[in-house]
Every structure is written in C-alpha cells, then in structure tokens.
N, C-alpha and C positions, 0 to 999 in steps of 0.2 A: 642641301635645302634650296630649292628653286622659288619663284613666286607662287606657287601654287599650294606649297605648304608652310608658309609665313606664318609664324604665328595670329599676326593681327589680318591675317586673310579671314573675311566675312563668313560666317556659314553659308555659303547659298543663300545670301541676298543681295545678290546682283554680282556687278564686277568687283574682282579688287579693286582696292585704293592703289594710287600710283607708288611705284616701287623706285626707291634711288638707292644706289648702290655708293657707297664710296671705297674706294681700293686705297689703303694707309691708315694706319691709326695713328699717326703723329699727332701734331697739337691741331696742324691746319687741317687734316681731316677728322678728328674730333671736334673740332671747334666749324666745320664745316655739316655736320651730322647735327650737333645740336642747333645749327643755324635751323635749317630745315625744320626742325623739329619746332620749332621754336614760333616759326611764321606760320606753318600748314600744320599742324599738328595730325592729320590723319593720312600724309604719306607716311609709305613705311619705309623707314631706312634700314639697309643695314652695312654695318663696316666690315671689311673685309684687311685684317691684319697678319702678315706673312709671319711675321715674328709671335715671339712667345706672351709679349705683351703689348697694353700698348704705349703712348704716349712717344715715341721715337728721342729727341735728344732728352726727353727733358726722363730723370730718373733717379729715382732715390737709391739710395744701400745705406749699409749700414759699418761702421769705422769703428771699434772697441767699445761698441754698444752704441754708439752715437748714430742716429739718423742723418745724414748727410745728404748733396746732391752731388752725384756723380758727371751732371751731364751740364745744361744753362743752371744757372742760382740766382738768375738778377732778369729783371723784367723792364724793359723802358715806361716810367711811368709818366712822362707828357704824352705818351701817345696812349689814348683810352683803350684800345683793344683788351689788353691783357688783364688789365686790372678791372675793366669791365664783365668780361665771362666769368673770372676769379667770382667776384660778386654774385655776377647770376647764378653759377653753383654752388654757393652756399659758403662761401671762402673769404667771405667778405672781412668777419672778422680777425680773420688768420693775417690779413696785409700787413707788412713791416715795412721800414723805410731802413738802411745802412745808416750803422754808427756812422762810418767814415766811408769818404769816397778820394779821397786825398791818394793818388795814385803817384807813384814816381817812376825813372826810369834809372835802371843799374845799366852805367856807363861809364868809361873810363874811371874806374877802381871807386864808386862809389853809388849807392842808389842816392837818385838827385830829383829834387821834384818837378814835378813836371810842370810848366806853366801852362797859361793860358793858351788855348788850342783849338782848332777844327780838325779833328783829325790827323791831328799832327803838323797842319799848318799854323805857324807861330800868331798869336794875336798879341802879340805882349813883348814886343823884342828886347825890351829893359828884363823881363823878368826870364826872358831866356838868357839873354847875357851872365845872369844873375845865375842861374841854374848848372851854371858847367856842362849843360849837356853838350852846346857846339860853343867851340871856341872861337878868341874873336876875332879871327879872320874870319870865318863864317858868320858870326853874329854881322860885321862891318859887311860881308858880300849879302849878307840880307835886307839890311835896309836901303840897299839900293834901289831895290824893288821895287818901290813907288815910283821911279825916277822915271821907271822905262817904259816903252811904248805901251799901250791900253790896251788889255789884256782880250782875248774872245774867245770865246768858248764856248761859242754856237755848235761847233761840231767835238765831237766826244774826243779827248785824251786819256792816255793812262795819266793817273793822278800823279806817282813816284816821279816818269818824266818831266812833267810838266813843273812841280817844284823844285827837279833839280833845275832844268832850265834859268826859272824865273829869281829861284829864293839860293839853291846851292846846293852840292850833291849831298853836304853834312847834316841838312837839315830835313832831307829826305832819308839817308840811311840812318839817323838819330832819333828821328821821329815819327815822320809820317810810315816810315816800313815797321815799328813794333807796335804803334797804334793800328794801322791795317794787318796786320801779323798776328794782334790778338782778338783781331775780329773775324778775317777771312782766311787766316796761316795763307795768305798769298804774299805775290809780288807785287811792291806799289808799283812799279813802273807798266804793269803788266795791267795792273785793275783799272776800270773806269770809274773815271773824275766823274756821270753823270749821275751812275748806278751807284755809287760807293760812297759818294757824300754831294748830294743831290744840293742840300740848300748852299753850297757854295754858288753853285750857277748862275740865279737868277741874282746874287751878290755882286759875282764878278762883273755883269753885265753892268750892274748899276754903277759900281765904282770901279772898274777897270785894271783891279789890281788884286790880286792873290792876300795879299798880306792885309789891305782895308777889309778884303768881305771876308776873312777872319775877324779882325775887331768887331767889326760891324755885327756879326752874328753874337758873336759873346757878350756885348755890349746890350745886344736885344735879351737874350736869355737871363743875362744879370735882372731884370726885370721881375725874373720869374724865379726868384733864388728860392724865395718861399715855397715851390710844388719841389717834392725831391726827383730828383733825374730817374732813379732808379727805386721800384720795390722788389719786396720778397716777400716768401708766405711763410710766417712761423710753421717749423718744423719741413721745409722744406718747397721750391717751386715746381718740384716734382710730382705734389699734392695735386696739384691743378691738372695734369693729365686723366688721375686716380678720379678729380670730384668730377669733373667732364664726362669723363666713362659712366657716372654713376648716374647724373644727369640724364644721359642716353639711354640708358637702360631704363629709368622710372620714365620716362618719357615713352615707352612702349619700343625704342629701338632695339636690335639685335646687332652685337658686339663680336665677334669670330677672330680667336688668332688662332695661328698658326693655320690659316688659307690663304697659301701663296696665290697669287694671281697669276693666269700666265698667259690669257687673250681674254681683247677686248673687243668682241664683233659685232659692228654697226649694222641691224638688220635692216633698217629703212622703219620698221614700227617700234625698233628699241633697242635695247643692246643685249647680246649673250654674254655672260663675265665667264672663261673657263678657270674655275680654280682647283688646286691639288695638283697629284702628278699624272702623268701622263695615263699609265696602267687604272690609273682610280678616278679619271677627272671628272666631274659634277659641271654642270652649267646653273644658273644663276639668271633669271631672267633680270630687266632692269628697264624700265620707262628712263632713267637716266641714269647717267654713273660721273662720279666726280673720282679725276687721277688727283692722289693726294700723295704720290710716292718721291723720291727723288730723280731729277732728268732722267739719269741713264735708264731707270728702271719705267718712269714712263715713257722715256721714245721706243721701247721694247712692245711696250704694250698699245702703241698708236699705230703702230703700222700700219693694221687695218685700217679703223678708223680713221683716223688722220694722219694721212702718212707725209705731208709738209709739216705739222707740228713734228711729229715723229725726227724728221729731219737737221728741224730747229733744236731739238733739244738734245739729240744726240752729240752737239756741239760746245755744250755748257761741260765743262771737268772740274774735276773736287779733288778738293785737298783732303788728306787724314791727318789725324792727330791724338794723343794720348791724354789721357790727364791721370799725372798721379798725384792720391792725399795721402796725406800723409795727418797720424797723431801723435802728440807730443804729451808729455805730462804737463800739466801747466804750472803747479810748483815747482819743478825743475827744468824749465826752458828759460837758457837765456839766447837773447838776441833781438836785436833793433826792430820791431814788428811794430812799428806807427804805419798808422794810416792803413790803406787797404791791400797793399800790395806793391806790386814794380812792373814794368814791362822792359822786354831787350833787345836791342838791337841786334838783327841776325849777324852787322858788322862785326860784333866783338867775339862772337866764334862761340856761346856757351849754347849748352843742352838745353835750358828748358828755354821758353820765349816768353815767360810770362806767371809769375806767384800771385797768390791770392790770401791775404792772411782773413780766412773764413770768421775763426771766431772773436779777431778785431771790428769785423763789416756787419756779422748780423749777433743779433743781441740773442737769440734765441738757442745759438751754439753756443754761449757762455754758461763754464760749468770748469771741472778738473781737466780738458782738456785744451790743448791751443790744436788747432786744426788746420792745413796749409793747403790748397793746392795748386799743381806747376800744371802747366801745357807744353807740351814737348811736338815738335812737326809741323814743319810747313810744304809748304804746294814743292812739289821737284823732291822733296827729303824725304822721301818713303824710307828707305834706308836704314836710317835713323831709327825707324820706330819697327826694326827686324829684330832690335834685343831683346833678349827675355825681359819678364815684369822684374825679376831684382836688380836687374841692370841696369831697366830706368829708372827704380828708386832711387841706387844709390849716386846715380847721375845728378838727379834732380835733390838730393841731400846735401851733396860734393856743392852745387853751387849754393844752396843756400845758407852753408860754413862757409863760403866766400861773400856772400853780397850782405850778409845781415850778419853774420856770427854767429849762426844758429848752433844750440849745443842743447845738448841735454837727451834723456832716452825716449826712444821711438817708442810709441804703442803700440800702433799697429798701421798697418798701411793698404791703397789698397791703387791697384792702374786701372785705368777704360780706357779702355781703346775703342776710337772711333774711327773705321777705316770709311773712306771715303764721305766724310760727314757734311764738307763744306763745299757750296758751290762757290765756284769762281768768275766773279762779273766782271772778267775783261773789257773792254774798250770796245763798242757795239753793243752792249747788255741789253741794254733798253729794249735797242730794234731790234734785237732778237725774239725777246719776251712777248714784243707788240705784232710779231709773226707770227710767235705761237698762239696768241690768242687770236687774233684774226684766223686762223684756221682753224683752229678749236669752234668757234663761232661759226664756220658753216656745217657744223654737225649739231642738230638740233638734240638737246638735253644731255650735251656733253662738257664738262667745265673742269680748269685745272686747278689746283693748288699748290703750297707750300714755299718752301726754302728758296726755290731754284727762282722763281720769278722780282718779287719787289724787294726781299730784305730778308737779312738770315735771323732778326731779333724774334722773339715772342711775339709782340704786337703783328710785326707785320707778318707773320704766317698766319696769325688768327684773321687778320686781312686780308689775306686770300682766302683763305677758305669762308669767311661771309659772302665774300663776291662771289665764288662759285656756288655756296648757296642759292645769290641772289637770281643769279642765270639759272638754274635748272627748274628753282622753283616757279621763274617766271613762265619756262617752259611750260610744266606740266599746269598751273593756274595762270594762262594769259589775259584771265580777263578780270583776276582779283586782285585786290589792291594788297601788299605784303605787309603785315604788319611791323611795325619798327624795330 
C-alpha cells in the first residue's frame, strides 16, 4: 500500500493529505501516531510494525487463566505522560495505584529493606546502618563523604564509579548496582551519572556532596508522598498499547504488522519507506516518517537518510533479559512475600536480579492465585539466558526457596524473553542523543523516537514520541499553530 491507495486518500479532489509514516509500533511509536493524529487530524498516518503485534515491551498473556503483564507493569506516575494518553484512550478509569511499594534487597542471608535512596545512593545513613545491607565499616566509610572535597559533576561519570570513589565500593555493589540492574540490567560503573539519574546533578552542584543531594532529593519528594510514585491499569499496563492501537485506528490511521522495514530513502520532496522482503518489496511513499525502533535497528535504516545519526546510534548496546512468572496456589503458598518484592546484588552470585510479588502490588491480580515475577540477565550475561525455559524456572524457584521460603505448588508458569530489550546509557549518553538529534534535524520531516534516547520508563518514551510528533508535524503545518 503506497500513498496513492490510502484509504483516507481523497477521491480526486485535489492533492492527498500529508502522509507520516512511523516505522515501530512500540508505545513511543504509538503514542507518537496518536500525537499526530491528535493535533492535525487530517494527516494520514500509518504505522508500520515488523512484529506480529504491536505495543513492543509492554505485553499481556495469560498464567493459569490469569491475565498478567509479561513485559513493563508499572508506570511512573509524577511524570504525566503515561497516565495522561492512559486517559485519552479511554483507560482513564482502569488507573490503579500499588498496594505496596516497600521494596527490599536479598543480601547477605536475608531480604533487608531497603532505605531511603536515589538510586541507590544512601539518603538515610542511620537507616542503612540499620538495614544490614552494608556493614559498618562501609556505613562508617560513608559518612565520611560530606567531609571531602566539593563534589562536580559538570562533566559526565559512570555513576557505580563515582559512588565507589566518594561513598565505598559496598555501597555501590549493594545498592546502587541492583537498583540500576533492575532498571537497565547494566553496569553502574559503566552507566552515566547524567543519563541514568539526571536529578542528582543539578543536587550536587548545589550542595557539593553525593550523600546531601540524596537527602535533599527525598526530603523534597516526601512533600509529595500524597501522588503515588507509580500506577497500573486494572487488568493489566499492557491494555494501553491494545487502547493506543484502537485510538488510531478510530482516528482514521492504518495499523500494519508484520511490515518489516528495511530502507529509508530521503528523496529531497519526501521519503520512500521500503518494506517486506527483498523478492516482494513495496515502497511506501511518506511527507514524513518518524524511526520509533530501537538504535541498532534504526542506524540500519538511517544510513541513507542520516548517515551521522546512523553513526550515533549504532554506538548505544543493549542488554537482554528474561522474565519468568511464576503461579502459585494462594491457599497453599507459604513464604515471607511482604511488601513488593527484592532486588540483588550481582555481588552475591544468584540467578535472578530481582522478584516482583505481583499480586502483593496490584489489587486487581487478587484472587486463588499468588503470582511472582524474577528477572534474570544483565548487560555482559547473555550466557545466562542460553538455558532452556525450565531451567530458568527452576533457577528462579531454587532462589525464591532461599530468599523468602517459598513453598507450596506451582500452577503454572510462564518465561519472556527479551533479547536485546535495554539500551545502555554509558557515560557520554546525553552527547550522544543531542548528535543524533541535531542530525536528524537537518532532514526536513524526519524525527526519532523511543527507548534509546531520554529514558527507558513509560513516560518517557511517550515523550519522545510527542516530540517527534511535534517536529514532523511542525514540518508538514509550519505555519499553524498545534493544538495542545
């Protein structure tokens, strides 16, 4: 289907309407298709998804009859993005908030809760003392911290280094590595301090010390204890890619999986998109196209186009990882399941990096089942995630008879695997991303999205994809004003 047989092409009265193409059906290219739609209602968009469906991390199935999320479950809720499209597609009333958010960390022979934290950076050093996670030569080599010279952080550090430096290597491998472990299955030492936890910066500037602009940040959020940190959507956050889709489609867009992409050529009046295989390929004409794939797969398809973006982004690598659930009977499971889960330090050598006790956190999985799930793989550990799916069950079972006392019979179970899921925002991040867009930017009606640039949360992919919204559409209407 090209632009000449769109469906919302006019009969023969006059020109088409302008055509935007977006290549991804993830959230930030769904959420970047109903932006468009949204301000210019009579461009035609249409999405172009290489996979079988769409929506990319975020994904429902189903566990011994139970609807579940196989993929994200939890949405940052200070930041409006996600809970705001949730809305606009009609999801409004589906929002939930977590029973519990009371997370701990299973270390040295017990899960211990976790205190107060940025990240893994300590705000509370009594109540880490308190905690057993770092013992107290490490608690004693952390309050030192204030002592010593005045911190700066005008130029970017891996975050893991720089707390061993400042705070001590235990409270980086105890902390700050399975809080960034269960966000980027990276290396802290490896990740950047400016990309990876941003409002520390302009912290440290102020107060000169790692451990104040922790307080200082917790101290401001306590403020806000009333908004909850995190929602979810009854019956699952996977719904939101499903009502996004639907959105699009009543909106007059056209939806396409299983159209791989495989060039993107910049003609000077627009773009060709070639999609399918080689023997069968179709072109796709497009006034603009929004890449909403991940790096690897868009510096594949920049070449032409933007072949310094192309450049920039073949430079960003991702990590894989697994998640297996697991069902329980809930009249016969025993074991310590308070609060919402644990995270683990790669230090102490176990399989998974991180439990989730599902239907402890959302009230909407409450039923005959207790429902669990591990995350297993980080960045370097591919390895790891070469054994079959029963092998990482019972990996991911074996430790949760160790950290909880988990007993009782399995119902059923179920792995995802997500190979290459996570980008990696090393140390440079920023200036990276600000190259790729500055070259993306001298190709008129071309704009990026998704995971690889501001944040791998919900919110912030939906944030890119409005911004690349906001560019194309500015492109193709420059001299109308976009509605809000």
């Amino acid at each position: 289907m090209d632009s000449q047989t769109h469906p919302l092409d006019p009969a023969g009265d006059g020109p088409p309407s302008p055509h935007v193409v977006v290549v991804g059906g993830g959230i930030a290219g769904l959420a970047a298709a109903h932006a468009v739609l949204s301000r210019v209602p009579a461009v035609r968009v249409t999405v172009l998804e290489g996979a079988a469906r769409t929506g990319g991390k975020l994904r429902l199935g189903e566990l011994a009859g139970q609807r579940v999320d196989l993929g994200a479950e939890a949405m940052l809720n200070r930041r409006p993005e996600a809970v705001d499209l949730a809305r606009a597609v009609g999801l409004a009333d589906s929002l939930v908030y977590p029973k519990s958010t009371a997370a701990g960390v299973w270390t040295r022979g017990a899960v211990r809760r976790l205190p107060r934290n940025v990240m893994g950076v300590p705000a509370d050093l009594a109540g880490l003392a308190a905690s057993g996670i770092v013992e107290r030569p490490g608690v004693s080599r952390a309050r030192l911290e204030r002592t010593r010279p005045r911190l700066d952080v005008s130029q970017d550090v891996g975050i893991g280094a720089l707390v061993a430096q400042r705070v001590g290597g235990e409270v980086r491998d105890r902390l700050v590595e399975p809080l960034l472990g269960g966000v980027y299955a990276g290396r802290a030492d490896e990740l950047s301090l400016h990309a990876t936890v941003p409002s520390l910066v302009p912290a440290i500037a102020e107060y000169g010390s790692l451990l104040a602009a922790a307080e200082a940040i917790t101290d401001q959020s306590a403020g806000a204890e009333a908004v909850p940190v995190f929602a979810g959507i009854d019956g699952g956050v996977g719904r939101l890619a499903g009502a996004t889709e639907a959105a699009i489609r009543a909106a007059g867009g056209v939806i396409r999986c299983g159209a791989t992409v495989r060039e993107i050529i910049a003609t000077g009046a627009g773009f060709r998109v070639v999609v399918g295989p080689t023997i069968a390929a179709e072109t796709v004409e497009a006034d603009a196209v929004i890449v909403a794939v991940p790096a690897t797969a868009a510096a594949r398809l920049l070449r032409d186009a933007a072949p310094r973006a192309a450049s920039e982004l073949s430079g960003i690598d991702y990590a894989s990882m697994a998640i297996v659930t697991v069902a329980l009977r809930a009249s016969e499971t025993v074991g310590d399941l308070q609060g919402s889960g644990f995270l683990v330090p790669p230090v102490d050598g176990r399989q998974i990096k991180a439990a989730t006790y599902s239907t402890g956190k959302w009230g909407w999985l409450a039923g005959e089942l207790v429902v669990i799930r591990c995350s297993i793989g980080r960045y370097g550990e591919e390895r790891q995630l070469q054994h079959e799916d029963a092998e990482l069950v019972q990996a991911a079972l074996a430790d949760l008879r160790e950290a909880v006392g988990l007993r009782g019979p399995v119902v059923d179970t179920t792995v995802t695997r997500w190979g290459g899921a996570l980008p990696q925002y090393t140390v440079g991040h920023l200036d990276r991303v600000r190259r790729v867009r500055d070259a993306v930017a001298l190709v008129p009606g071309l704009a990026v999205c998704g995971a690889a640039y501001d944040g791998l949360g919900i919110p912030a992919c939906i944030a890119t994809g409005r911004l690349a919204a906001t560019r194309v559409v500015d492109h193709l209407r420059p001299n109308e004003t976009m509605q809000p």
